[in-house]
C-alpha positions in Angstrom: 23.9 84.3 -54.3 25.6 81.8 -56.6 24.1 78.6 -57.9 26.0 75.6 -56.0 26.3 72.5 -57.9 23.5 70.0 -56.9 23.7 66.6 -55.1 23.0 65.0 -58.3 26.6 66.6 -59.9 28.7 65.5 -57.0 29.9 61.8 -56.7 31.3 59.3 -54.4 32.1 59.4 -50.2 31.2 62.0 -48.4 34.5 63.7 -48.2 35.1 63.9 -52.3 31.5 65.4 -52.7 33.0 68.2 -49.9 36.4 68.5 -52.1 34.1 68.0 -55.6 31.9 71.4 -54.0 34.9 73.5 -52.6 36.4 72.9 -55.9 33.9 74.0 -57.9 33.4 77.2 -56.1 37.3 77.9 -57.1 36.4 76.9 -61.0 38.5 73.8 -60.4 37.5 71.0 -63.1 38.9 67.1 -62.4 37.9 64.3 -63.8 37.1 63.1 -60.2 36.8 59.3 -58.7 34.2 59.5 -55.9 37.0 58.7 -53.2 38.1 61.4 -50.9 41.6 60.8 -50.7 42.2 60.2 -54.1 40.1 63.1 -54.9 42.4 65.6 -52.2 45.5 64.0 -54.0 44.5 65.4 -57.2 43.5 68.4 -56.3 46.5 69.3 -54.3 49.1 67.6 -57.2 47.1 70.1 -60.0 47.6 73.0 -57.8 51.6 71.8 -57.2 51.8 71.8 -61.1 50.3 75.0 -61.5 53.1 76.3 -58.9 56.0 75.0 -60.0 54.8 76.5 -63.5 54.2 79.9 -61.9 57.8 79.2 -60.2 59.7 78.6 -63.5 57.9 81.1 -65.0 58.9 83.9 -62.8 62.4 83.2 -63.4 62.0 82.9 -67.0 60.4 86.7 -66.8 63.3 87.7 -64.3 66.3 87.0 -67.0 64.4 88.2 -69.3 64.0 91.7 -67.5 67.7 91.8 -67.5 68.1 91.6 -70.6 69.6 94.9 -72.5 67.3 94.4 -75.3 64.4 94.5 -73.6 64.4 98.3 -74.7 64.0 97.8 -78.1 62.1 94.4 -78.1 63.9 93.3 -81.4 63.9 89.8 -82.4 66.2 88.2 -80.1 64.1 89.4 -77.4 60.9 87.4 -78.5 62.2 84.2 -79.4 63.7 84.7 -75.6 59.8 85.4 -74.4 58.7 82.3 -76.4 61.2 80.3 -74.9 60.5 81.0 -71.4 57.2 79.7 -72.2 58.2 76.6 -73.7 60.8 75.6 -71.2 58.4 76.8 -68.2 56.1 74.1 -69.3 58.9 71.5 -70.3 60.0 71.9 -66.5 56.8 71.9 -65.4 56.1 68.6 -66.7 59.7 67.1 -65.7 59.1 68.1 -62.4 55.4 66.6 -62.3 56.9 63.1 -63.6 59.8 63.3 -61.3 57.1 63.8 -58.3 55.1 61.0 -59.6 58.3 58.7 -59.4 58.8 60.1 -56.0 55.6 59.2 -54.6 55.5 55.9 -56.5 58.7 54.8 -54.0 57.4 56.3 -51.6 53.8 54.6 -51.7 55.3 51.1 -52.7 54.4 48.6 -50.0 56.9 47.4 -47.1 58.7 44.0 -48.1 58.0 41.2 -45.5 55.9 38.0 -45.3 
């Protein structure tokens, strides 16, 4: 059976140290804060990054199998392959600081006395 992590490794309230050891048993590695919330917020907005980078590059891949040079893989056709890498992650991290402006509105406080 594997080795769980010990108390000693996990930090903070209860329900981070059950995130911090379902985490670790999927080889997921934050720089955790103790508090569950926070913690399950992380989590979940690494895993929406990782998707919308999966996402972006799947349609990268999917022009890229149209193209008619992918028979001969000549030059045009790799600098295409390296730039659906580079623009999968560019749109990955537009989309990651779009969502953080997002949930910024949409945690900022109610106005009122």
């Amino acid at each position: 059976m594997a080795e769980l992590p010990t108390s000693k490794h996990l930090d903070g309230d209860a329900l981070s140290r059950l995130i911090q050891l379902q985490a670790s048993r999927h080889d997921i590695r934050l720089a955790w804060v103790g508090r569950g919330n926070e913690d399950l917020t992380m989590v979940l907005h690494a895993h929406a990054v990782k998707a919308r980078l999966a996402k972006h590059l799947f349609t990268g891949m999917r022009e890229l199998m149209s193209m008619p040079e992918m028979k001969d893989l000549p030059e045009p056709l790799q600098a295409q392959m390296m730039s659906i890498v580079l623009k999968a992650h560019a749109l990955a991290e537009l989309d990651g600081e779009a969502h953080v402006k997002r949930m910024a509105v949409i945690d900022k406080p109610k106005g009122g006395a």
